[in-house]
C-alpha positions as CSV (number, residue, x, y, z in Angstrom):
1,X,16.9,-14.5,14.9
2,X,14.1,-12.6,13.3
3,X,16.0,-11.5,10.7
4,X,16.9,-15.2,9.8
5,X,13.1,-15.9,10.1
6,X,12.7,-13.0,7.8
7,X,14.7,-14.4,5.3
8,X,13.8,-18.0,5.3
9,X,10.0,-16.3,4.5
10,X,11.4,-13.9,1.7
11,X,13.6,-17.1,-0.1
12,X,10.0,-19.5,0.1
13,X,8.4,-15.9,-1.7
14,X,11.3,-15.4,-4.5
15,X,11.1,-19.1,-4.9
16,X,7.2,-19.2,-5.8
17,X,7.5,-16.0,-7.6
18,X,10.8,-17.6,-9.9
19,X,8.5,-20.6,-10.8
20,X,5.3,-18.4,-11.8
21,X,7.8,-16.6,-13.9
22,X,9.7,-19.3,-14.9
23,X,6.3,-21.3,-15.9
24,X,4.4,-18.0,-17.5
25,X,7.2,-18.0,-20.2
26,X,8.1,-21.4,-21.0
27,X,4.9,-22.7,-21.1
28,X,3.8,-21.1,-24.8
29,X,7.0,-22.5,-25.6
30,X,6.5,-25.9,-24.7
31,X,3.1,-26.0,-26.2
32,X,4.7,-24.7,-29.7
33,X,7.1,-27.3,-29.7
34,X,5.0,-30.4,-28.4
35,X,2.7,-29.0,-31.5
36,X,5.8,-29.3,-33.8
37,X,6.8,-32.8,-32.7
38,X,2.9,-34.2,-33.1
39,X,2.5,-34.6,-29.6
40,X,-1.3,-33.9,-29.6
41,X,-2.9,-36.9,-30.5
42,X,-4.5,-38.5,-27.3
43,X,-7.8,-40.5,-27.0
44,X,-9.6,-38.1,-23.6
45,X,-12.9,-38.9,-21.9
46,X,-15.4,-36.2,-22.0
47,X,-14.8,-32.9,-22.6
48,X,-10.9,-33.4,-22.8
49,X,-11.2,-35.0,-26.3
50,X,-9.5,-32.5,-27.6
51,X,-6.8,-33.5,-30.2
52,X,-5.5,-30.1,-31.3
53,X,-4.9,-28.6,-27.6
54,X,-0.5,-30.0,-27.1
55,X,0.5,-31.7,-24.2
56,X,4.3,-32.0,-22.3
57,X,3.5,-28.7,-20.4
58,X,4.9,-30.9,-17.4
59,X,8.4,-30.0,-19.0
60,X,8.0,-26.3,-18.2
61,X,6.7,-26.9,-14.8
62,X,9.7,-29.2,-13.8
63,X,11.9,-25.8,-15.4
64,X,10.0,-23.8,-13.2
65,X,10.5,-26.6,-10.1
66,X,13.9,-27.0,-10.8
67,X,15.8,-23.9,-11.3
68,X,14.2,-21.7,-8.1
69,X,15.3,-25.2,-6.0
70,X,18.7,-24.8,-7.6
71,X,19.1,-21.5,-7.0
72,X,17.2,-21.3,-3.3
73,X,17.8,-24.3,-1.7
74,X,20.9,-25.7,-0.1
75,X,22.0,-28.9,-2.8
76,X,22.4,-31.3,0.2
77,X,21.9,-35.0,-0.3
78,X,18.3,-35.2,0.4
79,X,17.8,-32.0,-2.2
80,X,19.8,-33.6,-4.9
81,X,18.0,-37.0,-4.3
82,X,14.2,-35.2,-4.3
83,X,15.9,-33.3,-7.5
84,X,16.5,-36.2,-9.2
85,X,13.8,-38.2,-8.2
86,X,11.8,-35.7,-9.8
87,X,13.8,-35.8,-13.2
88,X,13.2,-39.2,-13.4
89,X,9.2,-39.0,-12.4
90,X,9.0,-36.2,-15.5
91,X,11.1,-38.5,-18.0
92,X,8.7,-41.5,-17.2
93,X,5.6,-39.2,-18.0
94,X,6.8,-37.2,-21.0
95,X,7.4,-41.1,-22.9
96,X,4.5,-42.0,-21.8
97,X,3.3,-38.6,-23.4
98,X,4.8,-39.1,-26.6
99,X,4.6,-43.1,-26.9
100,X,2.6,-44.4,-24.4
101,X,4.0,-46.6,-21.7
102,X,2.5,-50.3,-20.6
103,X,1.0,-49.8,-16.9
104,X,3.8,-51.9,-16.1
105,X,7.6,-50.2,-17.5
106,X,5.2,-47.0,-16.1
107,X,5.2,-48.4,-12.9
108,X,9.0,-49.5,-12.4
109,X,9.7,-46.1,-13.5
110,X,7.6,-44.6,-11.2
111,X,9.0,-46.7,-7.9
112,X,12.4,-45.9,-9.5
113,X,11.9,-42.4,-9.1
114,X,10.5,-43.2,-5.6
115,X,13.3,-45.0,-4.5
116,X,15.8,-42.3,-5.0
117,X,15.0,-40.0,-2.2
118,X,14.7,-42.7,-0.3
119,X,18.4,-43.7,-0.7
120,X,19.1,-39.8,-0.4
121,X,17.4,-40.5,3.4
122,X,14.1,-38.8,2.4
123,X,11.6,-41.7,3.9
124,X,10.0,-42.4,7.1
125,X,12.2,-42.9,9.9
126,X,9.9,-43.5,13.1
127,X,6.0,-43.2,14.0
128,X,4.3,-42.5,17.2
129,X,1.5,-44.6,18.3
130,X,-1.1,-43.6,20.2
131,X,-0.8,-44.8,24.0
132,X,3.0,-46.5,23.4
133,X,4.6,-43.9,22.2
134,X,7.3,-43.5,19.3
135,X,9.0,-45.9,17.9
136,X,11.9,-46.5,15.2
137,X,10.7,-48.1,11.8
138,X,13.4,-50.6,10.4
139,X,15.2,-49.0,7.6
140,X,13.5,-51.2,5.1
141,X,10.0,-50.8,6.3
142,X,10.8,-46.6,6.5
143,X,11.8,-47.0,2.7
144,X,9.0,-49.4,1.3
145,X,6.1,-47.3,3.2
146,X,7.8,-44.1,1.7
147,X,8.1,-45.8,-1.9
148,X,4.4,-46.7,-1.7
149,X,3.1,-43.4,-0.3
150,X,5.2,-41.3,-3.3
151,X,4.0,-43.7,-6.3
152,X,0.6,-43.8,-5.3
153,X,0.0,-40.0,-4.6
154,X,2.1,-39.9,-8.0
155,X,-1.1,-41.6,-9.7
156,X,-3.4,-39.9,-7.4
157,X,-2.5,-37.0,-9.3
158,X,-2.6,-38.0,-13.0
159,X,-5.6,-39.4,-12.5
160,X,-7.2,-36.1,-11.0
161,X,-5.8,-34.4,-13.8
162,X,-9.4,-35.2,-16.2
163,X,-10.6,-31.8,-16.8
164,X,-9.1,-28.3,-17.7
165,X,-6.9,-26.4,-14.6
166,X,-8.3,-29.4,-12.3
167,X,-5.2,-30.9,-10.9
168,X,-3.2,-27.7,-11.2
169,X,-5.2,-26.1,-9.4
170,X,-5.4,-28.6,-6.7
171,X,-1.8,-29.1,-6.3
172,X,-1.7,-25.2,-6.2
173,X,-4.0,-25.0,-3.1
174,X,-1.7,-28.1,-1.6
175,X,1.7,-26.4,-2.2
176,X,0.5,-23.2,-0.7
177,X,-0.9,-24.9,2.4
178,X,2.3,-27.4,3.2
179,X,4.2,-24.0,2.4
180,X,2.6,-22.6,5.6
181,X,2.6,-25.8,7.8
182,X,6.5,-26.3,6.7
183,X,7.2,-22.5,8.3
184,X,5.6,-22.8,11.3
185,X,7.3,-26.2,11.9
186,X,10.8,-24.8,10.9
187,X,11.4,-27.0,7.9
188,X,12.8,-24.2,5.8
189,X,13.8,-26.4,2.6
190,X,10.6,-27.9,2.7
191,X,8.7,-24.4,2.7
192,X,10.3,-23.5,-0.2
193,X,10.0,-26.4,-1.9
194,X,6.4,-26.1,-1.3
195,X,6.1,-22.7,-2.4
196,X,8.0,-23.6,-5.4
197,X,5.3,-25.5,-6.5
198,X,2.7,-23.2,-5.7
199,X,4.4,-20.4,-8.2
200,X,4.8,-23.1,-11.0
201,X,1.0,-24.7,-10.7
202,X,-0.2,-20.8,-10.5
203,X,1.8,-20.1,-13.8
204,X,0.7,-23.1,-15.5
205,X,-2.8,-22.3,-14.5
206,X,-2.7,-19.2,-16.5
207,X,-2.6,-21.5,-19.4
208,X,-4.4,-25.0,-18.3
209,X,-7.7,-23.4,-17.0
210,X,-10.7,-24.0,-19.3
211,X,-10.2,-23.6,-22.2
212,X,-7.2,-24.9,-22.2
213,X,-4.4,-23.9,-24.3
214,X,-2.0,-27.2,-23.1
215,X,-2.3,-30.3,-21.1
216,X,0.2,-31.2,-18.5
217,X,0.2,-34.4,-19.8
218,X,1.8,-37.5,-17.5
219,X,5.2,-35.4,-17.2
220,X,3.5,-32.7,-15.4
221,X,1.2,-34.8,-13.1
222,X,3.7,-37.7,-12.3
223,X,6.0,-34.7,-11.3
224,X,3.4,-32.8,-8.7
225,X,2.3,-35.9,-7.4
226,X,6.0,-37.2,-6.8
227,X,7.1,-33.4,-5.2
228,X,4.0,-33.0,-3.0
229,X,4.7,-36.5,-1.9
230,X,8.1,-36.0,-0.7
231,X,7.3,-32.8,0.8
232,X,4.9,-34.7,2.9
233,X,7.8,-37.1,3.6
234,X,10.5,-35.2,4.3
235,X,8.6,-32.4,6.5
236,X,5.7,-33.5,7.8
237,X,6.4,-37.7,7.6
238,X,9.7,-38.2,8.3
239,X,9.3,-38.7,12.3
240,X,5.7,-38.9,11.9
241,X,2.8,-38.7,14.6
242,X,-0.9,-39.3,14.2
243,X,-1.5,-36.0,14.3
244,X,1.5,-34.8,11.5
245,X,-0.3,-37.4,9.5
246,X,-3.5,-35.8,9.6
247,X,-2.4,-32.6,7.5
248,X,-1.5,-34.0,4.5
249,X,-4.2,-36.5,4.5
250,X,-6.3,-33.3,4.7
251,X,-4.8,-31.3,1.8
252,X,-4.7,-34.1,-0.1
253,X,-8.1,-35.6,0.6
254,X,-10.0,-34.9,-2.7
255,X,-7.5,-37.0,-5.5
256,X,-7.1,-40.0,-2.3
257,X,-10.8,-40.2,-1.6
258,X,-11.3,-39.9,-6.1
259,X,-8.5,-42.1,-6.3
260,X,-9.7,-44.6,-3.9
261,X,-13.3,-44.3,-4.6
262,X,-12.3,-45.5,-8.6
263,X,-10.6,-47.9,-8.0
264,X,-12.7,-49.9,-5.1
265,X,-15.2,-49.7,-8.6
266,X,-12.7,-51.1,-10.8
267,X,-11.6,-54.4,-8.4
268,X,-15.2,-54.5,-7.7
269,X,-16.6,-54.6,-11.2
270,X,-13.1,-57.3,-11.7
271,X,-11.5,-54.3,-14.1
272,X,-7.7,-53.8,-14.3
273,X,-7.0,-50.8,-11.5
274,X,-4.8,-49.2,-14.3
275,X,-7.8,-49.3,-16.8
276,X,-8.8,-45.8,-17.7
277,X,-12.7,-45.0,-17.1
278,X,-15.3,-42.1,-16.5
279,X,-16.1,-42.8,-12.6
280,X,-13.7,-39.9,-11.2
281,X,-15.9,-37.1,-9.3
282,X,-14.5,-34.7,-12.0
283,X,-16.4,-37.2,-15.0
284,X,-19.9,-37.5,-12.4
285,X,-19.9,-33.6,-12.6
286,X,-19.9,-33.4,-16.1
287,X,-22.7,-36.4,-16.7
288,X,-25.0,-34.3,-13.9
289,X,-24.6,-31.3,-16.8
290,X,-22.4,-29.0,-14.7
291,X,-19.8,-27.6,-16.9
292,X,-16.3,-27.9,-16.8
293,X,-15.6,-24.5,-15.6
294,X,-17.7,-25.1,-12.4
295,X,-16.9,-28.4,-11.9
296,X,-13.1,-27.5,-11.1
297,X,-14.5,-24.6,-9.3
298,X,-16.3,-26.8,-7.2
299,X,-13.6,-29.4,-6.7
300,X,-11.0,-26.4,-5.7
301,X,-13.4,-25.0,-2.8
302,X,-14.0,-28.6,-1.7
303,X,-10.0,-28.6,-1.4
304,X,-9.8,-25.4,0.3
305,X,-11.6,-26.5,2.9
306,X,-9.6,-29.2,3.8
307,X,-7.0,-27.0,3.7
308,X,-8.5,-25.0,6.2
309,X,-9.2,-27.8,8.3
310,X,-5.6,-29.4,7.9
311,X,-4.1,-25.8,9.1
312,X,-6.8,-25.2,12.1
313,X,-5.3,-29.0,12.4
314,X,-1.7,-27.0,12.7
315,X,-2.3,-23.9,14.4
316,X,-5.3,-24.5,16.8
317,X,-5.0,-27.4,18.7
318,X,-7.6,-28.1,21.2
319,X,-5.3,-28.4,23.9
320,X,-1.3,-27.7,24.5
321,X,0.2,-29.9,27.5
322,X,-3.0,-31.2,29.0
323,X,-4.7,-27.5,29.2
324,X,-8.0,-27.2,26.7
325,X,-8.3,-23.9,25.0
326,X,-11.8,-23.8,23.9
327,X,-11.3,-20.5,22.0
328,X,-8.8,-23.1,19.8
329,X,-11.3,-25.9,20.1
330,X,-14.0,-23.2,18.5
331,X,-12.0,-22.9,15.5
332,X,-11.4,-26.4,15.0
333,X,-15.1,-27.3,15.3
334,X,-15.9,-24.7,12.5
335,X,-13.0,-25.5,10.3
336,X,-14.2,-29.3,10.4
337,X,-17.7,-28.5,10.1
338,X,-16.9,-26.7,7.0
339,X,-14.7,-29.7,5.7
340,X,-17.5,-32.0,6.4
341,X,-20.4,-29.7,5.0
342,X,-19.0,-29.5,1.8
343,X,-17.7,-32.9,1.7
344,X,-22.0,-34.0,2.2
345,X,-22.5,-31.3,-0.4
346,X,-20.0,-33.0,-3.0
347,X,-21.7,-36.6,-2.1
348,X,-25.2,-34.9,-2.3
349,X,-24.2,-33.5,-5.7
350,X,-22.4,-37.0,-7.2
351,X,-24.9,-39.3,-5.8
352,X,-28.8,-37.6,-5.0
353,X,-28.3,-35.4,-8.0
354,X,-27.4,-38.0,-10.3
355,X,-30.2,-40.1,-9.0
356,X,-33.1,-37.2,-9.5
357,X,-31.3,-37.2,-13.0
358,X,-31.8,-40.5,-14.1
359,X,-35.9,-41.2,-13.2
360,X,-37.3,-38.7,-16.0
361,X,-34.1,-40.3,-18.7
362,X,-36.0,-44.1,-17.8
363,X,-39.4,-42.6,-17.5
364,X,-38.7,-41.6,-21.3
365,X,-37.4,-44.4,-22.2
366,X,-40.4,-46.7,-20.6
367,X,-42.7,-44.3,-22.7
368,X,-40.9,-44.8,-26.0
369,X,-40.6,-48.1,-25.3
370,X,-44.4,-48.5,-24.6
């Protein structure tokens, strides 16, 4: 038994370690060739309007995704559909890289490549309600609420992905925390899954962090947005509880709450929701005159502590079959005070900063204007 535990942990290691490898060396390579085919010329907001840096390094980190889940995980049904599924997700974004795709062909192809794990058997199966209890989902409702959570963490992603090593970076700190949450829950293809991404965003970070040597472009966030999601789905989701959907909720807080936060903006000031703009947190960072390096820096520790939280979440509950452990309860309090104190510190920043910003910019202008 322990040496199959041992094991399990050593494959979700060689796994992340294959895809850091696998990601280090492709990754020049990719860039040398999307140079060669002309496929750097992108209209970016802000500081990413830069025409010379190559994009498609979402090709090396499906490489790196694919060939450690070839070689360390089992090719069941549900691997080959997430496996495909993925292959799909990348295709969708690297033509959108080189050609640019309508929001809508973008979108079929996006709940195309949701709807193949799906009809591997990777969706939602039941939930359990607080006070009645759990309860099977019809097969169809399972598979649409599936579908929708994978294409709309998918977009989540890309559009996070607005400043140098940002949504790397992010999807790193996710992919190591489900990794953890996966083992202690048993979910061994999961883990490695997890920690397959994990290696591949840390190698690709080596070349996405400011200044940026490639993009990932829509292959490469399409991709961790569509893995991360059926992680969540087939580990933590797939007979899911209130309290299983918590974790990933956590971990993936900062692009839902940027994501959501956008486009509440965009219905509200009657804008397509697919309509690119500068309102993400990453774009209010930049107008306050923080600099890109910090701004990701920032974004990554607000992350991290909603990772903590999501695995004090895991490991400390409060109480275990009606009996309160208050040394457990401690830990929670100070993980989620942590969580919350940064998440005011991240609202202070975007919002009072930004406001303490803009009375000397008007006060100028009232006195030219006078």
């Amino acid at each position: 038994m322990v040496w199959d535990q041992l094991t399990d942990h050593l494959e979700v290691l060689y796994g992340a370690l294959s895809a850091l490898a696998i990601v280090l060396v492709l990754t020049p390579a990719v860039g040398r060739s999307a140079r060669y085919l002309r496929v750097i010329e992108r209209k970016q907001e802000g500081e990413r309007d830069r025409p010379t840096v190559p994009r498609l390094g979402g090709l090396a980190i499906f490489l790196g995704v694919l060939v450690p889940s070839l070689a360390f995980l089992p090719l069941g049904g549900e691997l080959r559909g997430v496996l495909l599924g993925a292959a799909v997700a990348t295709t969708i974004g690297a033509i959108d890289d080189f050609r640019g795709l309508p929001w809508y062909p973008k979108l079929a192809g996006q709940i195309l490549a949701a709807a193949i794990p799906a009809g591997f058997g990777v969706y939602i199966h039941s939930f359990t309600f607080p006070f009645i209890g759990a309860h099977e989902l019809p097969k169809a409702v399972g598979i649409t609420l599936s579908i929708m959570a994978i294409v709309a963490l998918m977009n989540m992603v890309n559009f996070l992905d607005g400043l140098d090593g940002l949504a790397a970076g992010v999807c790193a700190i996710s992919g190591a925390t489900f990794c953890v949450i996966e083992l202690s829950r048993g979910q061994i293809g999961a883990a490695i899954l997890a920690g397959i991404v994990f290696g591949a965003c840390l190698g690709f970070l080596r070349h996405n962090f400011y200044p940026a040597t490639i993009f990932m472009g829509d292959s490469g966030a399409l991709l961790l947005g569509y893995t991360l999601a059926t992680i969540s789905v087939q580990g933590m989701l797939k007979t899911a509880a209130l309290a299983t959907l918590v974790l990933p909720l956590l971990v993936l807080a900062v692009p839902v709450l940027d994501t959501s936060f956008v486009v509440a903006k965009r219905i509200k000031n009657r804008q397509p929701i697919y309509q690119a703009d500068a309102r993400h947190l990453h774009h209010r960072f930049i107008r306050i005159g923080f600099s890109q390096r910090r701004t990701v820096l920032y974004l990554w520790t607000w992350c991290g502590t909603l990772a903590l939280a999501a695995l004090a979440t895991r490991f400390y509950p409060p109480h275990h079959r009606g009996d309160w452990d208050f040394g457990n309860v401690a830990i929670d309090v100070a993980a989620g005070t942590l969580a919350v104190a940064f998440s005011l510190y991240v609202v202070y920043i975007v919002e009072l900063v930004k406001l303490s910003s803009l009375r000397p910019r008007r006060r100028d202008t009232q006195s030219r204007a006078a």
